[in-house]
TIVOKOL-507982 format. One record per residue (C-alpha): x, y, z. Coordinates in steps of 0.1 Angstrom, whole numbers, padded with zeros to 4 digits, always signed. Each point is the difference from the previous one (the first is absolute). Last residue first. Example, Ala and Ser with C-alpha at 12.3 -4.5 7.8 and 13.67 -1.06 7.14 Angstrom:
! residues 2
+0137-0011+0071
-0014-0034+0007
! end
This chain:
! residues 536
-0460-0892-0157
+0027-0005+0031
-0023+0009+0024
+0025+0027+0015
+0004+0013-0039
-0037+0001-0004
-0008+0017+0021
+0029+0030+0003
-0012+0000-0040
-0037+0011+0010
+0011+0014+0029
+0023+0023-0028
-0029+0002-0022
-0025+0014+0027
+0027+0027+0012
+0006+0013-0037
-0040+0009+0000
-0007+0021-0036
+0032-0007-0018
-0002-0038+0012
-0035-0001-0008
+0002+0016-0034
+0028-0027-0009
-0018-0027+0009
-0029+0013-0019
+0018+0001-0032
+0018-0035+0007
-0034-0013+0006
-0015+0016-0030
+0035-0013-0024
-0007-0035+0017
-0035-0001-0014
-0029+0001+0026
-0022-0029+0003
+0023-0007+0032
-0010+0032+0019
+0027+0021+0018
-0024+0021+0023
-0003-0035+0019
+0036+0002+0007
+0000+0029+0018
-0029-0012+0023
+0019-0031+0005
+0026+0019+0009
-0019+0017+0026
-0017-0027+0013
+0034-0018+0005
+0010+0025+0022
+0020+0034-0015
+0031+0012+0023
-0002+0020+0027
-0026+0028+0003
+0016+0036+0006
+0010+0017+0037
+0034+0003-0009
-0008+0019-0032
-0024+0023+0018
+0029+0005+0029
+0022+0010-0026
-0020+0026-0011
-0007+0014+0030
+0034+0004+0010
+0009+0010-0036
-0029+0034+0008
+0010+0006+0030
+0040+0006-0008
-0007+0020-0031
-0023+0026+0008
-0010+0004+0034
+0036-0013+0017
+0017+0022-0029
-0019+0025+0005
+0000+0000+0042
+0042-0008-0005
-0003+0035-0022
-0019+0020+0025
+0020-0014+0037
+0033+0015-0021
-0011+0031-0014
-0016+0010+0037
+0038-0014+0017
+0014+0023-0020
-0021+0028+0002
+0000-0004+0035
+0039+0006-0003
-0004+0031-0023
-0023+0018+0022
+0020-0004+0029
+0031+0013-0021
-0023+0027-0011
-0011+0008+0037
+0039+0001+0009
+0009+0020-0034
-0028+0025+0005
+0020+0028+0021
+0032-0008-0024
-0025+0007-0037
+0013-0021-0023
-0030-0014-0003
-0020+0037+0000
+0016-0002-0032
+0025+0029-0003
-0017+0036-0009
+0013+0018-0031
+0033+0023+0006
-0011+0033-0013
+0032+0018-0005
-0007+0036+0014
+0009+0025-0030
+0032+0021+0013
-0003+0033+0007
+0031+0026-0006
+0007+0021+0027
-0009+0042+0000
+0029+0017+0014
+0009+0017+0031
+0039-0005+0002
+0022+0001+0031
+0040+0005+0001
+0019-0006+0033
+0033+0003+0007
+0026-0006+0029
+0032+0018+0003
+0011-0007+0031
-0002+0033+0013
-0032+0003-0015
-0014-0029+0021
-0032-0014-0007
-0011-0026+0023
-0020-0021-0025
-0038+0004+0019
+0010+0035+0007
+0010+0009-0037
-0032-0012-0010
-0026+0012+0019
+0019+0034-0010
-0004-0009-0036
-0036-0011+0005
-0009+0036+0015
+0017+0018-0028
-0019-0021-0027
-0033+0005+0018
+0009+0043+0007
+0007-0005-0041
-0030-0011-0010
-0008-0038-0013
-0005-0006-0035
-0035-0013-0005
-0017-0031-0014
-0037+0002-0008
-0028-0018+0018
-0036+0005-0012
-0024+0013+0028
-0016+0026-0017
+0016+0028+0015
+0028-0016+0002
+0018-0027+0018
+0038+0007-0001
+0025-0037+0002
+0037+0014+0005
+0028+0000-0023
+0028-0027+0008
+0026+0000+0020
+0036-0006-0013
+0031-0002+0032
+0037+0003-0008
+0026-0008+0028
+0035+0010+0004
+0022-0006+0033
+0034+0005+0007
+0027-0012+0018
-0020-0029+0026
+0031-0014+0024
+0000-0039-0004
+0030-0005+0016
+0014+0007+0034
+0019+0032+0015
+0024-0005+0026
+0010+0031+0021
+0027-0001+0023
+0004+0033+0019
+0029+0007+0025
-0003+0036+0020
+0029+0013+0016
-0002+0032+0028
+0037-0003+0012
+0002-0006+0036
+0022+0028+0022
+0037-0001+0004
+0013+0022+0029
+0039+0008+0005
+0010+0020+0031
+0035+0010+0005
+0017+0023+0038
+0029+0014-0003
+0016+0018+0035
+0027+0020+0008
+0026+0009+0027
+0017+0037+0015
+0039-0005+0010
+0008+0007+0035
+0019+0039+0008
+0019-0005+0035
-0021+0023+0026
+0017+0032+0006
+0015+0011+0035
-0018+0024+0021
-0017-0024+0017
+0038-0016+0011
+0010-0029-0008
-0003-0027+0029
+0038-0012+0003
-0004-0042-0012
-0002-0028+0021
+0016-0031+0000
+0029+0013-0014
+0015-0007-0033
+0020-0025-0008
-0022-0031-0010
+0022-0033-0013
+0004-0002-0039
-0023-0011-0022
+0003-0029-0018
+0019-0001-0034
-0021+0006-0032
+0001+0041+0000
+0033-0005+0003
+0004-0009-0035
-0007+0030-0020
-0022+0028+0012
+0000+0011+0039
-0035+0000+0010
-0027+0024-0001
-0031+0007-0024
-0022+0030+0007
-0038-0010+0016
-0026+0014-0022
-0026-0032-0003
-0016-0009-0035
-0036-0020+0003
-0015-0016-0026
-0043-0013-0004
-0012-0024-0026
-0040-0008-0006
-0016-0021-0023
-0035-0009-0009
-0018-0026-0025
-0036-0002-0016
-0012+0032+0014
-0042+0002-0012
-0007+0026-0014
-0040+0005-0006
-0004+0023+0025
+0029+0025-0016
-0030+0000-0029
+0004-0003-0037
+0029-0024+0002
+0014-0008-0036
-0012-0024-0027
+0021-0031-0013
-0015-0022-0026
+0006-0041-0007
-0025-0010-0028
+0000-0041-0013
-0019-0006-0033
-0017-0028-0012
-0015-0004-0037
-0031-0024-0013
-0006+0000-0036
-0042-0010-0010
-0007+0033-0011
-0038-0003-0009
-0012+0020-0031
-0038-0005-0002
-0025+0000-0029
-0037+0004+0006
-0031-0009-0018
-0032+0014+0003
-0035-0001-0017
-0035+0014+0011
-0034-0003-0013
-0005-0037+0006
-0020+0005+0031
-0010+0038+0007
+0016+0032-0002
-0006+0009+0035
+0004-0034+0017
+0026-0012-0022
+0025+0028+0009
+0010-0011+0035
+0007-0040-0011
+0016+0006-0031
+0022+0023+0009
+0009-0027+0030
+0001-0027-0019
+0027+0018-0028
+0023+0003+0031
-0006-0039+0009
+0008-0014-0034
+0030+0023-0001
+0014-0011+0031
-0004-0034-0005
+0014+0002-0038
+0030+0014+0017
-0001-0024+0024
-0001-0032-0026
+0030+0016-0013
+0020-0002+0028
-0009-0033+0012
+0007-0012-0041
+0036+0016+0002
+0004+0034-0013
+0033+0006-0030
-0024+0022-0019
+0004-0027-0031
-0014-0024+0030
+0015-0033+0020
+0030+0012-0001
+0024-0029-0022
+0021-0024+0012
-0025-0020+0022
-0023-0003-0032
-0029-0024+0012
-0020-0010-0025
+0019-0011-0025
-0025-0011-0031
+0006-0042-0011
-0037-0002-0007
-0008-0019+0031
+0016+0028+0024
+0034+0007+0012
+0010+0011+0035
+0035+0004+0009
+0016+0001+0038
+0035+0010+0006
-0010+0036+0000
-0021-0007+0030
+0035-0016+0017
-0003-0037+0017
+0019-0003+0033
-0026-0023+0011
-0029-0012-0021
-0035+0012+0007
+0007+0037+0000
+0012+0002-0036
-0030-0020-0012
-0027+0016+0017
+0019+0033-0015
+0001-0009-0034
-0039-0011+0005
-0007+0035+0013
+0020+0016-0024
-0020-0020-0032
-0029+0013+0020
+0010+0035+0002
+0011+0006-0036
-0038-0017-0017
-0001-0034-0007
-0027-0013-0023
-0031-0017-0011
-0022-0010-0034
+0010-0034+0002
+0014-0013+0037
+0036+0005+0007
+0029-0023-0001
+0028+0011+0017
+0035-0010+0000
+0022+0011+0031
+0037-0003-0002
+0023+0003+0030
+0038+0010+0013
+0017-0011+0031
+0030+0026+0011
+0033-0012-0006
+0029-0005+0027
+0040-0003-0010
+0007+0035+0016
-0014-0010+0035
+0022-0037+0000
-0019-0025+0017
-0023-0006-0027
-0036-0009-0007
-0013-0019-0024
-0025+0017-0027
-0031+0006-0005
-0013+0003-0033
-0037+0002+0003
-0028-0012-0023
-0038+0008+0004
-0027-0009-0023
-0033+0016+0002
-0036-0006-0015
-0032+0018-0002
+0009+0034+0010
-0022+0028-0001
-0016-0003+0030
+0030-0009+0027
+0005-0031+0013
+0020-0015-0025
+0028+0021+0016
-0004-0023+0030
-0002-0028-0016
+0031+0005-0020
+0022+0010+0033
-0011-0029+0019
+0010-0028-0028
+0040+0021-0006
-0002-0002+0040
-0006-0041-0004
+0023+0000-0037
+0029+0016+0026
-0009-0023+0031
+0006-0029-0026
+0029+0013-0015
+0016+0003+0035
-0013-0032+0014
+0014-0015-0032
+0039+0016+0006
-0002-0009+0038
-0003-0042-0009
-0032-0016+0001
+0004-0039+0026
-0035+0005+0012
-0020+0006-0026
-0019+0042+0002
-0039-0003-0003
-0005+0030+0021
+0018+0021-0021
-0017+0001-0025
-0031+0013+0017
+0017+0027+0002
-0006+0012-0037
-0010-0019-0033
-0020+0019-0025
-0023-0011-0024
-0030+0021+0017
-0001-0030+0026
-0035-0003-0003
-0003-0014+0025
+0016+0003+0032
-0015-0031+0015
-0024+0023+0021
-0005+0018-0028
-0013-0034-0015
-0026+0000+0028
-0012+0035-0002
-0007+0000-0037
-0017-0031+0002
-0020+0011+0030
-0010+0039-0024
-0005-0019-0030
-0023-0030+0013
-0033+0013-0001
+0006+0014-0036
+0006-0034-0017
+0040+0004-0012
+0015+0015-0029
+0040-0004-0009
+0014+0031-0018
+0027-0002-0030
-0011-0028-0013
-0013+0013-0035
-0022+0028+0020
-0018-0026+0019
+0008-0035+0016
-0023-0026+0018
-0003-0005+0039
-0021-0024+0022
+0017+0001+0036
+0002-0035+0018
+0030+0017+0023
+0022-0028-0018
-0005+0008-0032
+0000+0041+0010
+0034-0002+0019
+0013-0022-0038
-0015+0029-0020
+0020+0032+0019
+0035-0022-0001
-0004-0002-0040
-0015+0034-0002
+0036+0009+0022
+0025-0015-0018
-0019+0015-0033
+0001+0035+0011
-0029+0019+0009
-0017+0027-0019
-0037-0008+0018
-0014-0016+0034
-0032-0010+0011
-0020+0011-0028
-0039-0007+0004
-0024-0027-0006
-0040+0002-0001
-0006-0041+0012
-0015-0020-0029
-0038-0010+0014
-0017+0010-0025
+0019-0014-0028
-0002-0030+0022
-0039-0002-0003
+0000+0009-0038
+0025-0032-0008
-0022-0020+0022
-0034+0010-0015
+0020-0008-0038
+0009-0035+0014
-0035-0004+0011
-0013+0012-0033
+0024-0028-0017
-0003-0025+0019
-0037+0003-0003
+0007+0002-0044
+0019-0031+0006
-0023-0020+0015
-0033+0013-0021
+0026-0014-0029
+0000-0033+0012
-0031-0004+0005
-0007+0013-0033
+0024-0028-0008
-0014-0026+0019
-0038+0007-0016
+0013-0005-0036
-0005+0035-0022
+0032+0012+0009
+0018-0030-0012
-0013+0002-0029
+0009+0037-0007
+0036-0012+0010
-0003-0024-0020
-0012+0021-0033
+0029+0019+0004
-0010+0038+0008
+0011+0024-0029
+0011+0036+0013
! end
């Protein structure tokens, strides 16, 4: 780089190296500022992330007027604060109900115009429970966003003429995460259960990708088991194979045993109703329900009267005497008729009836199979080098038994068990190397510590060299230059001009001139400062 031979003048004059010392100390001291402030730049942290744009706009005008320093991250998708004001900045914008999530919901409703008409406060208290619906299904892990639409429609006084509301739920889940069967049910039935007279299979769930989620038509499973059902055969397995596990580990040994179990669970439920009739078995145990009794009487007198109609008319006056002869005791008795008598009983005695009504639920265990591998067992010989060994059978017989009690065998049933003593197949540890002790979680405080003093260390050493080095150094400089003799006296130009002799030829004194002003530029500008405020 060529310097103009000005500039390179100018240098050489006692205002510009002045000039320069200037610059060069507001130079250092602008450098110690910039080094100070990088020191003291607060650490800052994410106060909120994967927001919507209503609400980072409402999020940044509550920090401008809380005084809050913020910048952006992660292409402005998060908003980072100083880290001793997350946690109050946090709490006072959800005090304002920020953020939002994108979502209106009651709130809506409180900033109704006077003067709104039924139909808006009807499609505003739908979009309000439409609002509450999506934030709550954002709630759960996996799901980062949620939009909620429901049909609803207006009721009708005539029973035939009524619909049932319908809705649509559109997910958007979080990369790398899914939905299994039971939480796609659960949100179908948060749905169903928040919005009257609104059928589960009315409800359909569809994710970001455009997948169907929920499948009300279909069973939930090729087996025709809902998710509840499934999840208890897998329960039931889990905890059979625990068990095994559990009782034969401490002979065989850690990681020497292997179980797995598959269940058939009945999951119909039947009822059935059983009337039966036994008889008595004891006379003490009859008990007479009803009784009845009849009893007729026939007398033997003979029949008398004259037939036909004078039997009707009164009777005629008495003719015969008051008293009758006496008859003799030898004279027969008149024969009289001989009478009868019927006497009915009827007993009905209680009936021994039985009435049964048996109910039986679901989830009834069919049958039961479970396999079970043990390894060979660890045999320390004679000299003390460890070989691997089949085990006997009285060891395979005793781990059977442990194992059909820990499963509840049933033969009845038809449970089965198979177990296996074979030799398993080691896998080569993977060496995983050692994480910097910096990564380390017990040291991150003390590193963390470490790193702040370290900090503020780098920052105290470089305003010390720069003070020391560069800063000092100017200072002192300039002061010299300050503290320099003012312009030449008369004496001294007279001295100056006295090394110009006269005898000399022009050319000499021009020559000399010229080796003065190279040698001492300061005398030759007094010289000329002189002479111009003399007017020579």
């Amino acid at each position: 780089m060529v310097v103009p031979a000005n500039v390179m003048d100018f240098t050489r004059t006692a205002g510009g190296r002045k000039i320069m010392l200037m610059l060069g100390v507001a130079a250092a001291v602008a450098v110690m500022g910039a080094v100070w402030m990088w020191g003291q730049q607060p650490d800052y942290r994410v106060l909120f992330s994967n927001f919507s744009d209503r609400d980072g706009g409402s999020i940044v005008a509550e920090l401008e007027k809380m005084n809050i320093p913020y910048k952006y991250a992660e292409g402005g998708g998060a908003v980072l604060v100083p880290a001793e004001h997350v946690h109050d900045a946090r709490l006072k914008l959800a005090s304002q109900g920020l953020p939002k999530g994108g979502n209106v919901g009651f709130e809506l409703m409180e900033n109704q115009k006077l003067g709104s008409s039924q139909f808006l406060e009807r499609i505003n208290f739908q979009r309000a429970m439409e609002g509450e619906l999506a934030r709550s299904i954002e709630s759960v892990s996996a799901v980062a966003a949620a939009r909620v639409h429901l049909a609803m429609p207006k009721d009708s006084v005539f029973v035939s003429e009524q619909k049932a509301p319908t809705a649509s739920v559109l997910l958007n889940l979080h990369p790398g995460r899914v939905l299994d069967a039971q939480q796609v049910s659960a949100i179908v039935h948060l749905v169903a259960s928040s919005v009257p007279e609104l059928p589960i299979k009315n409800v359909t769930v569809v994710d970001q990708n455009g997948n169907l989620l929920s499948e009300t038509g279909k069973p939930a499973s090729t087996n025709g088991m809902d998710p509840s059902q499934i999840k208890y055969v897998q329960e039931l397995q889990q905890s059979v194979v625990k068990r095994i596990e559990s009782i034969i580990t401490p002979i065989v040994g850690p990681n020497n045993v292997r179980a797995e179990a598959t269940a058939d669970v009945d999951f119909s439920r039947s009822e059935q109703a059983v009337e039966s009739y036994k008889p008595n078995q004891t006379p003490e145990a009859m008990v007479i329900r009803s009784q009845q009794t009849s009893e007729s009487l026939n007398g033997g007198a003979a029949a008398g009267g004259v037939p036909g109609a004078l039997t009707n008319q009164p009777p005629a006056p008495a003719t015969a005497p008051l008293t009758a002869p006496a008859q003799s005791a030898a004279a027969p008795a008149a024969a009289v008729p001989a009478s009868t008598t019927r006497k009915d009983a009827t007993v009905n005695y209680e009936v021994d009836k039985t009435i049964q009504y048996v109910q039986k639920g679901s989830g009834g265990l069919k049958r039961l199979s479970v396999a079970v591998v043990v390894n060979y067992k660890q045999v320390t010989d004679k000299d003390g080098k460890l070989t691997m060994q089949p085990l006997t059978e009285a060891e395979k017989t005793q781990i059977t038994n442990l194992v059909k009690e820990a499963m509840g065998f049933n033969a009845e049933r038809g449970d089965s068990i198979n177990v296996v003593n074979t030799p398993f197949a080691r896998a080569e540890p993977e060496v995983l190397p050692e994480p910097p002790i910096w990564k380390n979680p017990e040291y991150a405080e003390y590193f963390s510590i470490a790193r702040t003093a370290g900090k503020y260390l780098l920052m105290a050493l470089a305003l010390a060299i720069l003070y020391l080095r560069v800063l000092k150094p100017l200072l002192k400089k300039l002061s010299e230059a300050a503290k320099a003799s003012p312009p030449i006296s008369n004496p001294q130009l007279q001295h100056a001009m006295a090394s110009l002799p006269g005898q000399r030829s022009y050319e000499e004194n021009l020559t000399r001139a010229q080796q003065l002003a190279s040698q001492d530029p300061r005398v030759v500008a007094n010289i000329v400062k002189t002479w111009v405020a003399n007017n020579e």
